[in-house]
MARBA-7660 format. One record per residue: x, y, z of N, C-alpha, C, O in turn; residue in one letter. Coordinates in Angstrom, 1 decimal, always signed. Atoms other than C-alpha are relative to their C-alpha. Layout:
N
NODE     n.px     n.py     n.pz    ca.px    ca.py    ca.pz     c.px     c.py     c.pz     o.px     o.py     o.pz   rest
NODE        X        Y        Z        X        Y        Z        X        Y        Z        X        Y        Z      A
...
END
This chain:
203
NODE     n.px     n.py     n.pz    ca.px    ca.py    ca.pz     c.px     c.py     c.pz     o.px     o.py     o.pz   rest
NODE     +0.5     +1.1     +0.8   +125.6   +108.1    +90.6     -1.5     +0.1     -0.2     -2.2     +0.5     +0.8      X
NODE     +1.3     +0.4     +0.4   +122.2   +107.6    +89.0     -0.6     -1.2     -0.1     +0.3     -1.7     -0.9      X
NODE     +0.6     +0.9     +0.3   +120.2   +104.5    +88.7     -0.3     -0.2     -1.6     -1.3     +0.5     -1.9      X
NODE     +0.7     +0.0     +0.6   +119.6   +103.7    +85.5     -1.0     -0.9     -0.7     -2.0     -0.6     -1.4      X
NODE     +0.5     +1.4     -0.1   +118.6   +100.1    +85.4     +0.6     -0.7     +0.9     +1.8     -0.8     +1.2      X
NODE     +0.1     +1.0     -0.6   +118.1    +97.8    +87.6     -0.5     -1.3     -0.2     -1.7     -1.4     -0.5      X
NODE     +0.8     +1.2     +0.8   +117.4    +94.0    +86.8     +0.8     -1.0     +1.3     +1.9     -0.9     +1.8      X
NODE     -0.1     +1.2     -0.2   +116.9    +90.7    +88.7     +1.5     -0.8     -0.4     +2.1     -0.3     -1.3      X
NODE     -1.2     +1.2     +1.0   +119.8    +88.0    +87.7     -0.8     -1.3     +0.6     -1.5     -2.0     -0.1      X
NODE     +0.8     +1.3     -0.5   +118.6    +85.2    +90.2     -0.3     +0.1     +1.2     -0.5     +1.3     +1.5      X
NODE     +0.4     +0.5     -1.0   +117.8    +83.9    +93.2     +0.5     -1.2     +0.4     -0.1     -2.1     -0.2      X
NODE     -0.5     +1.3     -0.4   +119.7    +80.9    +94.8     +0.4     +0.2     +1.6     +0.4     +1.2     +2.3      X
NODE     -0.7     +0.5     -1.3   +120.9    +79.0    +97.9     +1.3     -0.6     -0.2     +1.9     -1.1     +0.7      X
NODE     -1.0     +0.5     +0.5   +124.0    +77.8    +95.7     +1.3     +0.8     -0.4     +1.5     +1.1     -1.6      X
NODE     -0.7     -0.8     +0.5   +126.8    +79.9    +95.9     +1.1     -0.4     -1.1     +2.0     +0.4     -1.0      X
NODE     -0.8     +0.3     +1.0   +128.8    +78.2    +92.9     -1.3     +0.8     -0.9     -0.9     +1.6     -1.7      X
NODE     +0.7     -1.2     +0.9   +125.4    +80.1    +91.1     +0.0     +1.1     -0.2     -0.7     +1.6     -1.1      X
NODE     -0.4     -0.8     +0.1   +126.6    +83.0    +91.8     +0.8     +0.9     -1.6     +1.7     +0.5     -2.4      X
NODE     -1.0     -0.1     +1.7   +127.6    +85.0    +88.4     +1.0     +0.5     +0.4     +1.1     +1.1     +1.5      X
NODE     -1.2     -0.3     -0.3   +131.0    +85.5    +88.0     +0.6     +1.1     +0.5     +0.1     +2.1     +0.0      X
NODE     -0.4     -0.7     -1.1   +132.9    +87.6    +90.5     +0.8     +1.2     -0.9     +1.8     +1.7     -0.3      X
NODE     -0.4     -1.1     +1.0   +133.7    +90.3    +87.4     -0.2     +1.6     +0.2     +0.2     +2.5     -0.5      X
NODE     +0.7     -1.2     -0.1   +131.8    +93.2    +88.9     +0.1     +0.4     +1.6     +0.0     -0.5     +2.4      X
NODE     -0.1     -0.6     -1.3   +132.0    +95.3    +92.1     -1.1     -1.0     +0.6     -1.7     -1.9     -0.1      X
NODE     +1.2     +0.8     -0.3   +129.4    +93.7    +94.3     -0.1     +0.5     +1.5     +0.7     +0.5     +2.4      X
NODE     -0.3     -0.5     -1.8   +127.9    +95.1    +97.9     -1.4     -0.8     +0.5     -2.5     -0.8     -0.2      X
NODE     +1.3     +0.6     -0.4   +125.3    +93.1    +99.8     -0.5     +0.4     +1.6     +0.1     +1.1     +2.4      X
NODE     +1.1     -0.5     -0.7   +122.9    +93.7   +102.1     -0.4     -0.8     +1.1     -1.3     -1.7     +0.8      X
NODE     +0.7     +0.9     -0.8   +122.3    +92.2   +105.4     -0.1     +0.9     +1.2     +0.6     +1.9     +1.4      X
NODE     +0.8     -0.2     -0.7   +120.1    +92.6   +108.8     -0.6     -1.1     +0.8     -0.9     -2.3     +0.7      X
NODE     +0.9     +0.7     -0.9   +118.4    +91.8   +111.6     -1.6     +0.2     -0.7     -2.1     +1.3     -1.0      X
NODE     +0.7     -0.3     +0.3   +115.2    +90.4   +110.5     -0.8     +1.5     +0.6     -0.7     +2.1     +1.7      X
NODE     +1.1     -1.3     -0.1   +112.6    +93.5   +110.1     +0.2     +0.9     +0.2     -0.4     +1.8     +0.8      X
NODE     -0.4     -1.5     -0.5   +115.1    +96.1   +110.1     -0.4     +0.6     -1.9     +0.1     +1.7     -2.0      X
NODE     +1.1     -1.2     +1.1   +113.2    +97.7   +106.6     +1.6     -0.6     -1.5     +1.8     +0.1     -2.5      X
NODE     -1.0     -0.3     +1.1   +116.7    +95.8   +104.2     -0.9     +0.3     -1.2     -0.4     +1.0     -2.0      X
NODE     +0.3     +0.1     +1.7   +114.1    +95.4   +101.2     -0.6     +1.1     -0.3     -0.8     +1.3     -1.5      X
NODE     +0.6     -1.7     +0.5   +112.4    +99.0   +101.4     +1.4     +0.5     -0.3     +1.6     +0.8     -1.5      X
NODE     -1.1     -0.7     +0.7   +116.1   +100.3   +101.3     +0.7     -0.5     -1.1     +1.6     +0.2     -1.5      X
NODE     -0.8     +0.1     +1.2   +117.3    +98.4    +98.5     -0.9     +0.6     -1.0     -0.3     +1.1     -1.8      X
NODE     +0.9     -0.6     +0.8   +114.2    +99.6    +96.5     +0.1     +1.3     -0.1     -0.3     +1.9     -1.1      X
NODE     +0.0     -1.6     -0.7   +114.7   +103.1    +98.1     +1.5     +0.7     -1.1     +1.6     +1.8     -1.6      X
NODE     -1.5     -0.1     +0.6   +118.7   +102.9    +96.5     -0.2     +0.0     -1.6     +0.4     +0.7     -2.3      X
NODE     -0.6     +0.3     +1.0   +117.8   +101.4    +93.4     -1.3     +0.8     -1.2     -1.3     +0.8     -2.4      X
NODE     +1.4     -1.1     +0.5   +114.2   +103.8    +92.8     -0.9     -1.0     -1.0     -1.2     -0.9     -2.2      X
NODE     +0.8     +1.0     +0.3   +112.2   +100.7    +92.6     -0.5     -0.7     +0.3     -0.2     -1.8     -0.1      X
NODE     +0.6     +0.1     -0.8   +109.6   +100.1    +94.8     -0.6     -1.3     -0.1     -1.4     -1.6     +0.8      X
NODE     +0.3     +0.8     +0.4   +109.2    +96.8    +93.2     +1.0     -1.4     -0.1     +0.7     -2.6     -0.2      X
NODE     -1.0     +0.6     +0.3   +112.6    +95.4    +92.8     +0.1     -1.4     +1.4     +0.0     -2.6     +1.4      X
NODE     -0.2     +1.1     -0.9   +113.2    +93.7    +96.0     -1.6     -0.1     +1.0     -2.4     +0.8     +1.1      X
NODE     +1.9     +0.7     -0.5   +109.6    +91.8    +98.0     +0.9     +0.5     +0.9     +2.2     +0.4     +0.9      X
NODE     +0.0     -0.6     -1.3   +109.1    +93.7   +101.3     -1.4     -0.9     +0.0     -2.2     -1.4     -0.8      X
NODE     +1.2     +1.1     -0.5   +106.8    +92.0   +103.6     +0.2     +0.3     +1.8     +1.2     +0.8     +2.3      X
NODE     +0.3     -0.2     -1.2   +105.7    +92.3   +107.4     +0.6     -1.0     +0.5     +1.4     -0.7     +1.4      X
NODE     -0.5     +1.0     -0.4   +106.8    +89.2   +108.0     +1.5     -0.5     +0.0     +2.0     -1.1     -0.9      X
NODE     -1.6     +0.4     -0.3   +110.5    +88.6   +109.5     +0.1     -1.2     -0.7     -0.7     -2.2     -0.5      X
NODE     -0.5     +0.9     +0.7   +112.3    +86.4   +107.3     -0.2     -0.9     -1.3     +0.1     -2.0     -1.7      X
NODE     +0.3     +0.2     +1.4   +111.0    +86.8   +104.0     +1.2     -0.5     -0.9     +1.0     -1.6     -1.5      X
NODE     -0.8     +0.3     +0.7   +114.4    +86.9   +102.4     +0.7     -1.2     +0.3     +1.3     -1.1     +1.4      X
NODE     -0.4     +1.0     -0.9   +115.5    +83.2   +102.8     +1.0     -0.7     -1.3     +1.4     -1.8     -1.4      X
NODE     -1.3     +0.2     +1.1   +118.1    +83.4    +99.4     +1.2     +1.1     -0.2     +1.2     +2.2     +0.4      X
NODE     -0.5     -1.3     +0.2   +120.7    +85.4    +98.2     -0.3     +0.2     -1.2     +0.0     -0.6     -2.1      X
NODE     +0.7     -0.8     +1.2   +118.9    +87.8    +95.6     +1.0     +0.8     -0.8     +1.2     +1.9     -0.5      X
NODE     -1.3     -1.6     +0.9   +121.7    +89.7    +93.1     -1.3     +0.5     -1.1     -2.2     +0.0     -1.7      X
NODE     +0.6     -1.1     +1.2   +120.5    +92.5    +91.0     +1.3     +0.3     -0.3     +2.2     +0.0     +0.6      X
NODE     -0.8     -0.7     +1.1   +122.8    +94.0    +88.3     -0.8     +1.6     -0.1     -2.0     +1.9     -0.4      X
NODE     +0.4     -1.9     +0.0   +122.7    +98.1    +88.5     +1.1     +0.7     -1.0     +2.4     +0.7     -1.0      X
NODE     -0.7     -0.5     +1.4   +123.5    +99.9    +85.2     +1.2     -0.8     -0.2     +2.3     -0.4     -0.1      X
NODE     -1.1     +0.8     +0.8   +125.4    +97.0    +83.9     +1.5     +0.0     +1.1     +2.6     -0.4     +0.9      X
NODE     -1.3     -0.3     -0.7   +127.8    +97.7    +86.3     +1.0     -0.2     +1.2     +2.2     +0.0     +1.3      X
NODE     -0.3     +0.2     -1.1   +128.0    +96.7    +89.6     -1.1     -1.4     +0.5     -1.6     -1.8     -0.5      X
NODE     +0.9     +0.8     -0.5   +125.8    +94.0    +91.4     -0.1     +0.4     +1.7     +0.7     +0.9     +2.4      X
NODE     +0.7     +0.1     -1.2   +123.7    +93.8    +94.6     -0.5     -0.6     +0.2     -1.1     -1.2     -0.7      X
NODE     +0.7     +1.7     -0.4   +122.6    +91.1    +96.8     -0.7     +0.4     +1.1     -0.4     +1.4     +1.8      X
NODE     +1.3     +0.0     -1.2   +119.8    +90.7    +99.3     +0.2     -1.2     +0.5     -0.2     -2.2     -0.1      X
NODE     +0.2     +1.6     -0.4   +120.8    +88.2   +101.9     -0.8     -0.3     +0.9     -1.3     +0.6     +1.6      X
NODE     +0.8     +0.1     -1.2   +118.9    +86.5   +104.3     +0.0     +0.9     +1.1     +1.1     +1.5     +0.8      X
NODE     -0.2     -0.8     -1.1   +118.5    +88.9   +107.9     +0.7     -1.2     +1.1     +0.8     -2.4     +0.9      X
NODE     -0.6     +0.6     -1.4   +120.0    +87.5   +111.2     -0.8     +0.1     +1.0     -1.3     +1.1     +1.1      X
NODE     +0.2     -0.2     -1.1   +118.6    +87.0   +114.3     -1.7     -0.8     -0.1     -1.8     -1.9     -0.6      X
NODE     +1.1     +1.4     +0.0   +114.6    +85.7   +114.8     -1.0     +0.8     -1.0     -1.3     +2.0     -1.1      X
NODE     +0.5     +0.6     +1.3   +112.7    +84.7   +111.9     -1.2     -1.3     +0.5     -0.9     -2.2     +1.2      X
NODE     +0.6     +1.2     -0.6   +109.6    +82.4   +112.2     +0.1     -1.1     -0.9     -0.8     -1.5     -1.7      X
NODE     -0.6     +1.4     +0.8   +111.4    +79.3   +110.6     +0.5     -0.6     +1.2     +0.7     -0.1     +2.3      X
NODE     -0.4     +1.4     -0.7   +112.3    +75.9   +111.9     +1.8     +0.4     +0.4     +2.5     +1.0     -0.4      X
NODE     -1.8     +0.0     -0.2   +116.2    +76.0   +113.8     +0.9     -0.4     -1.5     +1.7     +0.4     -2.1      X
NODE     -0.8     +0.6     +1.1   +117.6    +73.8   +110.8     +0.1     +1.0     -1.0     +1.2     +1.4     -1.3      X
NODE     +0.1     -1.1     +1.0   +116.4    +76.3   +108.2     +1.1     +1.3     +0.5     +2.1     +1.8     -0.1      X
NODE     -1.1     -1.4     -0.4   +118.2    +79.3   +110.0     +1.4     -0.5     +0.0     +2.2     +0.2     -0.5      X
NODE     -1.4     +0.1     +0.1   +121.3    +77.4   +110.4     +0.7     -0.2     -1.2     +1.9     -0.1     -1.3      X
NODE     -0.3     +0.1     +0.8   +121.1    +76.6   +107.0     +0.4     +1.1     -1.1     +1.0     +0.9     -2.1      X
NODE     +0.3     -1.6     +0.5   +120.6    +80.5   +105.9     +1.5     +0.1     +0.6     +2.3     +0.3     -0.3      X
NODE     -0.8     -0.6     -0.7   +123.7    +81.2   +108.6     +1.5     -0.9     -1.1     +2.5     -0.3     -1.3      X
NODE     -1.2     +0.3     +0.4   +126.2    +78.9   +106.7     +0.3     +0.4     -1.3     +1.4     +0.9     -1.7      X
NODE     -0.4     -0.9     +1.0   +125.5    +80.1   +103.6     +0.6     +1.1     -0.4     +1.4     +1.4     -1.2      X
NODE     +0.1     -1.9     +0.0   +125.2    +83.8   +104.3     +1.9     +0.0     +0.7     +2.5     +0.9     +0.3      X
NODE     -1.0     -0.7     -0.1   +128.9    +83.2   +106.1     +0.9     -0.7     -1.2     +2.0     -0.2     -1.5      X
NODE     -0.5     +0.5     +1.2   +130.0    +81.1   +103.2     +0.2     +1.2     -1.2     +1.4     +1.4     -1.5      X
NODE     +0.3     -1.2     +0.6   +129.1    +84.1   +100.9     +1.5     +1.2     +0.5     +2.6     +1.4     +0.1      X
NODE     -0.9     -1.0     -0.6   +130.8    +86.7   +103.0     +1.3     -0.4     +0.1     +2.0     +0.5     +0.2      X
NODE     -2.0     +0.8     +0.1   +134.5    +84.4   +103.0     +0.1     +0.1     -1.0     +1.1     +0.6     -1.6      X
NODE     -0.5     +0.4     +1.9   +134.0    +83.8    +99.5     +0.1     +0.7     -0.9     +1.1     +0.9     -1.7      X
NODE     +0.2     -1.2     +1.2   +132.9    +86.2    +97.4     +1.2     +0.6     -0.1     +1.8     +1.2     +0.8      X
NODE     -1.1     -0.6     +0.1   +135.8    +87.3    +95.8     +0.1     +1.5     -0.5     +1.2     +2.2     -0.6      X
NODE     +0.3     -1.5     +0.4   +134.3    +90.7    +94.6     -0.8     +0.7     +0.6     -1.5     +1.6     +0.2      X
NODE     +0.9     -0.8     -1.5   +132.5    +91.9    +97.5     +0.8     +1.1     +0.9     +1.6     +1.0     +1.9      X
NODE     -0.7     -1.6     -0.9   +133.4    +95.5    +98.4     -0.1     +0.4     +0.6     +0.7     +1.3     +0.7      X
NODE     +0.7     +0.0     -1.0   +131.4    +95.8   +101.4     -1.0     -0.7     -0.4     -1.5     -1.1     -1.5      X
NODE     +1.0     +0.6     -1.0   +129.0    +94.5   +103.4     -0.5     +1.3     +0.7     +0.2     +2.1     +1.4      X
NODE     +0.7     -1.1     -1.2   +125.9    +97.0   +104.7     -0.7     -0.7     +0.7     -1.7     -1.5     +0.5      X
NODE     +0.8     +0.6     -1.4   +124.8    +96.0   +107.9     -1.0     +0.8     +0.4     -0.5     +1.9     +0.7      X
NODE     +1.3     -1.3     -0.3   +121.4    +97.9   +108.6     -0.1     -0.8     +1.5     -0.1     -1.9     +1.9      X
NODE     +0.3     +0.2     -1.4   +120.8    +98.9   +112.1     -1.4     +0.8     +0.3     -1.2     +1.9     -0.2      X
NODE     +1.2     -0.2     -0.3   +117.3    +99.8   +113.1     +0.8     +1.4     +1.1     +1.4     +1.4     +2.1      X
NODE     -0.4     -0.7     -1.2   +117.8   +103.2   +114.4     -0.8     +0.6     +1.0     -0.3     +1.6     +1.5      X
NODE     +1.3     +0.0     -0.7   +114.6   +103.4   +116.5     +0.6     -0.3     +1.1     +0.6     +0.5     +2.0      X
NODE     -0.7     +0.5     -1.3   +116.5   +101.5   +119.0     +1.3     +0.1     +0.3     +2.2     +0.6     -0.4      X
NODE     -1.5     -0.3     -0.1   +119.5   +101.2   +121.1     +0.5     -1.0     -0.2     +0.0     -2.0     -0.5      X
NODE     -1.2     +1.3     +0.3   +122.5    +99.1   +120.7     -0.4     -1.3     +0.4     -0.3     -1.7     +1.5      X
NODE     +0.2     +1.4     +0.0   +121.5    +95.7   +120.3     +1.3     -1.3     -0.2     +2.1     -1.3     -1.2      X
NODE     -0.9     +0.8     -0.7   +123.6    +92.8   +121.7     +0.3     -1.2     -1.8     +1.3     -1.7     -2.3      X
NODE     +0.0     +1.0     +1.5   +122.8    +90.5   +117.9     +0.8     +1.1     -1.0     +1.6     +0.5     -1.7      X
NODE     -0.6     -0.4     +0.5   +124.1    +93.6   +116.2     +1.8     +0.1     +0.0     +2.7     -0.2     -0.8      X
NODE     -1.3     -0.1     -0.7   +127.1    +94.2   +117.8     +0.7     -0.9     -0.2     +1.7     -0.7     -0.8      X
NODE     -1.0     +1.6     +0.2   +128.4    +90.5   +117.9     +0.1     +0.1     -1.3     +1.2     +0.3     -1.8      X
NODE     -0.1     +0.3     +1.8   +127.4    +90.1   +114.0     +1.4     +1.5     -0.4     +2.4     +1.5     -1.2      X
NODE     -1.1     -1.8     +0.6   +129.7    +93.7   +113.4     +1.7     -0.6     +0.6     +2.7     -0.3     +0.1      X
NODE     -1.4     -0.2     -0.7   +132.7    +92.6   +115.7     +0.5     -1.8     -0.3     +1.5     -2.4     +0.1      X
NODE     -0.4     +1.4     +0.8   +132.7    +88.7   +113.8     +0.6     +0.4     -1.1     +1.7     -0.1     -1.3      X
NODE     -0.4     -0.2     +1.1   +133.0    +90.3   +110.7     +1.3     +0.4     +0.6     +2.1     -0.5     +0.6      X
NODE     -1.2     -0.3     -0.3   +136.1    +92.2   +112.3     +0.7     -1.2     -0.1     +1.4     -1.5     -1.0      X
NODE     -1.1     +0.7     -0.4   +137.7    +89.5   +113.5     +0.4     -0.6     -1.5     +1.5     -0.8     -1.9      X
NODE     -0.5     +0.5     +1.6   +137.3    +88.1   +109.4     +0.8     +1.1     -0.7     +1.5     +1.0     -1.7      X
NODE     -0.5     -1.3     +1.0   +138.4    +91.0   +108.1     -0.9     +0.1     -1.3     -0.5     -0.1     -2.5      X
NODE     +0.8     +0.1     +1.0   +135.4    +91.4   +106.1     -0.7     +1.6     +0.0     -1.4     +2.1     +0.9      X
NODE     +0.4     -1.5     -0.2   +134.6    +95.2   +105.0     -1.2     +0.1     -0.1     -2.1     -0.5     -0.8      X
NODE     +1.5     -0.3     -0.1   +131.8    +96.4   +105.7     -0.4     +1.7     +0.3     +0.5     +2.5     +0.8      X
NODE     +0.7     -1.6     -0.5   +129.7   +100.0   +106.3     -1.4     -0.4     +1.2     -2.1     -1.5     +1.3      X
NODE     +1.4     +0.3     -0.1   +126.8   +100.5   +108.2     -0.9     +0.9     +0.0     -0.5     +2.0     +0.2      X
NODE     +1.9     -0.6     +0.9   +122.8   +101.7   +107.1     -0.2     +0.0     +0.9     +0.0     -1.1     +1.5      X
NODE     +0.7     +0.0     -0.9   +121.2   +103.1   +109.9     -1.4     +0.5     -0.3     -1.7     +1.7     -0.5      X
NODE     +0.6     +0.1     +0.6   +117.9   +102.2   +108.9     -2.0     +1.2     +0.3     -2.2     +1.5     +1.5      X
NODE     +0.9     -0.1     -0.8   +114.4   +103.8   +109.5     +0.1     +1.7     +0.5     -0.8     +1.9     +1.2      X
NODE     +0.0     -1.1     -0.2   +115.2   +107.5   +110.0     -1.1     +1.1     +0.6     -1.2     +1.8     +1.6      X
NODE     +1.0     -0.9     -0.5   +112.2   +109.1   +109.7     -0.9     -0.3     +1.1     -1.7     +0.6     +1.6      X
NODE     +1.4     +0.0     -0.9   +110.1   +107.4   +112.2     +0.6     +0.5     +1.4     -0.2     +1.0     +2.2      X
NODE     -0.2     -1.4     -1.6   +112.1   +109.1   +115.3     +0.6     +1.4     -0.7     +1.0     +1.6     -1.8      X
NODE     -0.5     -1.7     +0.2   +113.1   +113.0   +115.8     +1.6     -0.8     -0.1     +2.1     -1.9     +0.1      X
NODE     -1.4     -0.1     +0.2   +116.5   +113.7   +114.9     +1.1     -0.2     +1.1     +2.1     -0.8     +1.1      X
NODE     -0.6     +0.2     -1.2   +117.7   +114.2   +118.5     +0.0     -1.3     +0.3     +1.1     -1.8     +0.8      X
NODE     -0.1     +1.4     -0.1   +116.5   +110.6   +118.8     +1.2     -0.9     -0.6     +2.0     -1.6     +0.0      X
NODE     -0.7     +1.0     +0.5   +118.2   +109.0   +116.2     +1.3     +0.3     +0.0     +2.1     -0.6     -0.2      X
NODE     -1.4     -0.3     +0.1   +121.5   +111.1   +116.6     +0.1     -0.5     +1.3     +1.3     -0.5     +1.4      X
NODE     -0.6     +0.5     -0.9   +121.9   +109.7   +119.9     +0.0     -1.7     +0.4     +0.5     -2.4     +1.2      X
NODE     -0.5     +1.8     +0.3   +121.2   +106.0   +118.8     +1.1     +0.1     -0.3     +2.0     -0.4     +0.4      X
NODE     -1.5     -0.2     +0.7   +124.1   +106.7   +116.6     +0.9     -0.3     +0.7     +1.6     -1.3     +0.7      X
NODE     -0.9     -0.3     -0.5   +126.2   +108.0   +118.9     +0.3     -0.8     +1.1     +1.4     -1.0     +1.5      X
NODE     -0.4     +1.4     -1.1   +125.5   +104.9   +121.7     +0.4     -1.2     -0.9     +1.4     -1.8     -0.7      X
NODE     -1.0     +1.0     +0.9   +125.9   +102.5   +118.8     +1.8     +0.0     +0.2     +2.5     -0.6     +1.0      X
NODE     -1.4     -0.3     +0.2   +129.5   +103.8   +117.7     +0.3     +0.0     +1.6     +1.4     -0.7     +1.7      X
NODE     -0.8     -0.2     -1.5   +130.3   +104.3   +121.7     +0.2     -1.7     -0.2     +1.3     -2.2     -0.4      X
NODE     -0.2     +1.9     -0.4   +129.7   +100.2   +122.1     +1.0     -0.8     -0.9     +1.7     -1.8     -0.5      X
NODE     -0.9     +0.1     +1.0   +131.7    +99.9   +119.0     +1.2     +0.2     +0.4     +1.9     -0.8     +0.5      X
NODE     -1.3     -0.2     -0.4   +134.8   +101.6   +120.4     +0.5     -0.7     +0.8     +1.7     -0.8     +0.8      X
NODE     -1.0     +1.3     -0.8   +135.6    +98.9   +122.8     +0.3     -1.0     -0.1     +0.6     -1.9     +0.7      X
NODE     -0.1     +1.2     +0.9   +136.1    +97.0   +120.2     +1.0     +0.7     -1.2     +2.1     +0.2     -1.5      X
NODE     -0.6     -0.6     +1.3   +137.3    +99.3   +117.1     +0.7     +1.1     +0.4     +0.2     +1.7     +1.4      X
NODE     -1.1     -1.4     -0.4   +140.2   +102.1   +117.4     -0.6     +0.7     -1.0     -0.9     +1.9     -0.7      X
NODE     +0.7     -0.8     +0.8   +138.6   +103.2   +114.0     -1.6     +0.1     -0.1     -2.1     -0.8     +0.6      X
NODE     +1.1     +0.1     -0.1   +135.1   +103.9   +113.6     -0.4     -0.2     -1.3     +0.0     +0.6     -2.1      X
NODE     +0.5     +0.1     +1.7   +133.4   +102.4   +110.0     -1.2     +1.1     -0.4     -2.1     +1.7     +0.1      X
NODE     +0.8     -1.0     +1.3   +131.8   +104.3   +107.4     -1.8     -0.4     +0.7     -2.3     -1.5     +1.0      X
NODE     +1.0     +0.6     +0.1   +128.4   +104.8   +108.0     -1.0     +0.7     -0.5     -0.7     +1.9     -0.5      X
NODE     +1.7     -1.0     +0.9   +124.6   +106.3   +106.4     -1.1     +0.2     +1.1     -1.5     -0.8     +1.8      X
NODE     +1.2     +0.0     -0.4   +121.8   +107.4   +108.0     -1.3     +0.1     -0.9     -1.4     +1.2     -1.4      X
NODE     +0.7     +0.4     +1.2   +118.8   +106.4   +105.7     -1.3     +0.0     +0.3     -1.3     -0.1     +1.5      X
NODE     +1.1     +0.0     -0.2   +115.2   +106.5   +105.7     -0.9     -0.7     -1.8     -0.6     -0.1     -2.8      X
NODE     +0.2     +0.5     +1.1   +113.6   +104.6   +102.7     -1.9     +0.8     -0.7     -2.6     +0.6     -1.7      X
NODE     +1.7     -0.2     +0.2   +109.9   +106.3   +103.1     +0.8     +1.4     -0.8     +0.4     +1.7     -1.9      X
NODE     +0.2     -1.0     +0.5   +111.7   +109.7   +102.6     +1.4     +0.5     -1.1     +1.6     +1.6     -1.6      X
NODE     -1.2     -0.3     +0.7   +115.2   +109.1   +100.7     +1.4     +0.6     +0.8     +2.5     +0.9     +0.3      X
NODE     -1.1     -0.3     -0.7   +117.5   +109.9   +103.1     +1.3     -0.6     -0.1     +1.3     -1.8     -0.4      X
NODE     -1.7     +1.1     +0.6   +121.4   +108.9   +102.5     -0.3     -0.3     -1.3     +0.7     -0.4     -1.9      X
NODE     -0.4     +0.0     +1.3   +120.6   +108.3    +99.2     +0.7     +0.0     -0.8     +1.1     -1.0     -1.4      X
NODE     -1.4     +0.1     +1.0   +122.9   +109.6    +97.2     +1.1     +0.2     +0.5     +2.1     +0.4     -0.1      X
NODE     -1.4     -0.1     -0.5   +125.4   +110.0    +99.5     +0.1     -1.4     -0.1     +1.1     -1.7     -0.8      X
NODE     -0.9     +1.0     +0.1   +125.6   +106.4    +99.8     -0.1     -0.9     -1.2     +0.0     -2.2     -1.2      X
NODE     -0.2     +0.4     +1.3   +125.4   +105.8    +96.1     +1.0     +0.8     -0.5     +1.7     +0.4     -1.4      X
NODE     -1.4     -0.6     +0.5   +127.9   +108.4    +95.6     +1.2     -0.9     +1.1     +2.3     -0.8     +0.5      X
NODE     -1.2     +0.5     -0.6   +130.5   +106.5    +98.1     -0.1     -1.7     -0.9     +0.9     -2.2     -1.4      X
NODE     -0.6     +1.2     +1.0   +129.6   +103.0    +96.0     +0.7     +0.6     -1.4     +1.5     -0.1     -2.1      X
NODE     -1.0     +0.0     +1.5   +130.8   +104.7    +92.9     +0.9     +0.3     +0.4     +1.7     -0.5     -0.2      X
NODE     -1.3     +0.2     -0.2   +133.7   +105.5    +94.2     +0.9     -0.7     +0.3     +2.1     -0.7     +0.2      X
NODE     -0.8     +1.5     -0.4   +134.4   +102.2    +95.7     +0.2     -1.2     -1.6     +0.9     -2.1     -1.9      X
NODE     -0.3     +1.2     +1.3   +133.7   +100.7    +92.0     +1.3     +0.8     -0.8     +1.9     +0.3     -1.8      X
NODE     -1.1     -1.0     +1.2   +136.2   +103.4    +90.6     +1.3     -0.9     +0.7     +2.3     -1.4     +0.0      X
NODE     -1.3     +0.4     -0.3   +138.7   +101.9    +92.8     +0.0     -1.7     -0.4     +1.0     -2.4     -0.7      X
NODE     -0.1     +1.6     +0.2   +137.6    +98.3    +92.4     +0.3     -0.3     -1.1     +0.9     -1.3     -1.2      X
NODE     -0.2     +0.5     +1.2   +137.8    +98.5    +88.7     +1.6     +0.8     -0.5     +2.3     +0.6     -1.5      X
NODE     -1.7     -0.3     +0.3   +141.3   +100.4    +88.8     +1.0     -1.0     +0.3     +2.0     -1.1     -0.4      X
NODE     -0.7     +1.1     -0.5   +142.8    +97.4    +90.6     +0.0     -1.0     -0.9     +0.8     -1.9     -0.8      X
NODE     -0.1     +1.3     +0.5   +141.9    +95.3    +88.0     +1.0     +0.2     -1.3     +1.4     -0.8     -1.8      X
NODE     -0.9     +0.0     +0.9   +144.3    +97.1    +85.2     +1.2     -0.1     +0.5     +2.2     -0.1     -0.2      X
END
């Protein structure tokens, strides 16, 4: 797949604002400050598209873009700590799982994992809730370039271990780097394939 356009649609906390559930749709969620808004910029070759910021818990809506007319992407709030008031975050958490039950055209869910580090106990739970929903998802292992490869292949591989005592399958997943393009088009060639099937289901 190529990029050819990327565009804004909105910005809300109202998921009945949501545009209509007509188009594939994959969104994007994280523990604050794991790099989601460099990689959606990184995906969509638009260094502009989604606000990156140092500051944990910039994203405090869910953001859809429309990509070549064709599909949609959403930037939702991150998980985990954020310097907001409790009420505010619980208010982000009902939405964000409101979203993820509802959405009736949501083909995954990418869960970005910081792969600098090891298995984190907020990841892990957030990954093995969605299971119990049955809510598909992949996961973005985020950040690539800033450790060696030996490094990050053996986050990986403790991740997925902590996973198995939980999952008999292991989910789809990317290793990405947004400074240098990494996974890129591999995991823009696996969303077009998931819209090929999403939009065959619908004849």
């Amino acid at each position: 797949m190529h990029i050819q356009k990327a565009e804004f649609i909105l910005s809300t906390t109202d998921f009945n604002q949501l545009p209509e559930p007509k188009l594939p749709e994959y969104a994007f969620i994280g523990r604050s400050n794991v790099g989601k808004s460099s990689l959606i910029n990184m995906i969509v070759g638009n260094n502009h598209l989604a606000r990156t910021s140092r500051q944990p818990g910039k994203t405090q809506t869910m953001v859809v873009f429309k990509i070549n007319q064709a599909w949609y992407l959403t930037d939702l709030p991150g998980y985990g700590y954020a310097k907001v008031p409790k009420t505010q975050r619980e208010q982000w958490q009902k939405m964000t799982q409101k979203y993820i039950l509802e959405r009736k055209n949501l083909v995954a869910l990418f869960v970005l994992i910081d792969i600098r580090i090891s298995p984190q106990k907020i990841d892990l739970d957030f990954i093995n809730q969605l299971g119990r929903w049955q809510v598909p998802f992949t996961i973005a292992f985020t950040k690539a370039d800033k450790v060696s490869k030996n490094i990050a292949n053996n986050h990986v591989k403790a991740f997925l271990s902590e996973l198995s005592a939980h999952w008999e399958e292991m989910p789809t997943y990317f290793i990405t780097s947004a400074q240098d393009k990494t996974g890129r088009q591999e995991l823009l060639d696996w969303i077009e394939t998931q819209n090929r099937i999403f939009n065959a289901s619908l004849k």
